[in-house]
N, C-alpha and C positions, 0 to 999 in steps of 0.2 A: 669397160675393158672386159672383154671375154676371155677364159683361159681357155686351155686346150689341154684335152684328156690326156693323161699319161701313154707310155707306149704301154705299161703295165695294167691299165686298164683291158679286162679281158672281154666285158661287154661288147668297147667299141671294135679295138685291135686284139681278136683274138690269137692268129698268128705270131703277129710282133709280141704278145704279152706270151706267149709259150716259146718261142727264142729268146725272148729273155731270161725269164725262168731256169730254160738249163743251161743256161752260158753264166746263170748265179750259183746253180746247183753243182757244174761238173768242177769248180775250183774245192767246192765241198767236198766231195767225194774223191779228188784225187789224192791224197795222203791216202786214205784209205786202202785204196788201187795201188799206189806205189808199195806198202805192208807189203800187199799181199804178192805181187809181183817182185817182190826182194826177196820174201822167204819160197816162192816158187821156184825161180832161178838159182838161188843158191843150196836147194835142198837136192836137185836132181844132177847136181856138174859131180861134186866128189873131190873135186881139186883141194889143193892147196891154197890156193890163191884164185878164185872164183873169177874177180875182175880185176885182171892184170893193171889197167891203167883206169879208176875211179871215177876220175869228174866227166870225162867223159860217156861212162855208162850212166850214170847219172842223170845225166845231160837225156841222154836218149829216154832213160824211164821216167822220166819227168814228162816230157813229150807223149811217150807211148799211154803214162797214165792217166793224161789229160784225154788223149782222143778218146780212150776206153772209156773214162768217165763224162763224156761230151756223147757217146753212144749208149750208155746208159742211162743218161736226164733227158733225154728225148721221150724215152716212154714214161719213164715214173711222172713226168710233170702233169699230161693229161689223165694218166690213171690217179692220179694224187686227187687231182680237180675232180674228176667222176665219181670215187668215193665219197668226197667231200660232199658232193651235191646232194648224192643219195643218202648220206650220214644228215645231212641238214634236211633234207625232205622227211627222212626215217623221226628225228628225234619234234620236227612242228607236228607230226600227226598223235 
């Protein structure tokens, strides 16, 4: 019985194990994004009432802070990997 390498294996599938990676990474990062995207919006309006009707906005920046954090685990995943490599070559010599 032979198994078959993960997708996260990055030797075989390097591609699929780097869409992996930040499709693990942008759910991480979104609370993060959403902070920071709630004290942005609501520091620049001035209102009384910032968002009139709630779950809906919500709704929206939940969304907005996923694609933002889905556009930012695309580069950290390979720069992550490249440091890592050259941190691992740097610390065998």
């Amino acid at each position: 019985m032979a198994s078959q390498s993960s997708w996260s294996d990055a030797k075989e599938h390097p591609v699929l194990s780097i869409l992996c990676s930040a499709f693990l990474l942008a759910p991480i990062l979104t609370p993060v994004v959403i902070w920071r995207l709630y004290l942005y919006l609501s520091s620049d309006i001035g209102a009384d009432n910032p968002f009139p009707d709630p779950w809906p906005a919500l709704a929206w920046m939940i969304i907005l802070a996923f694609a933002l954090s889905l556009v930012c685990a695309f580069p950290l995943v390979p720069l992550y990997r490249m440091f890592a490599r050259c941190w691992k070559r740097w610390c065998a010599s």
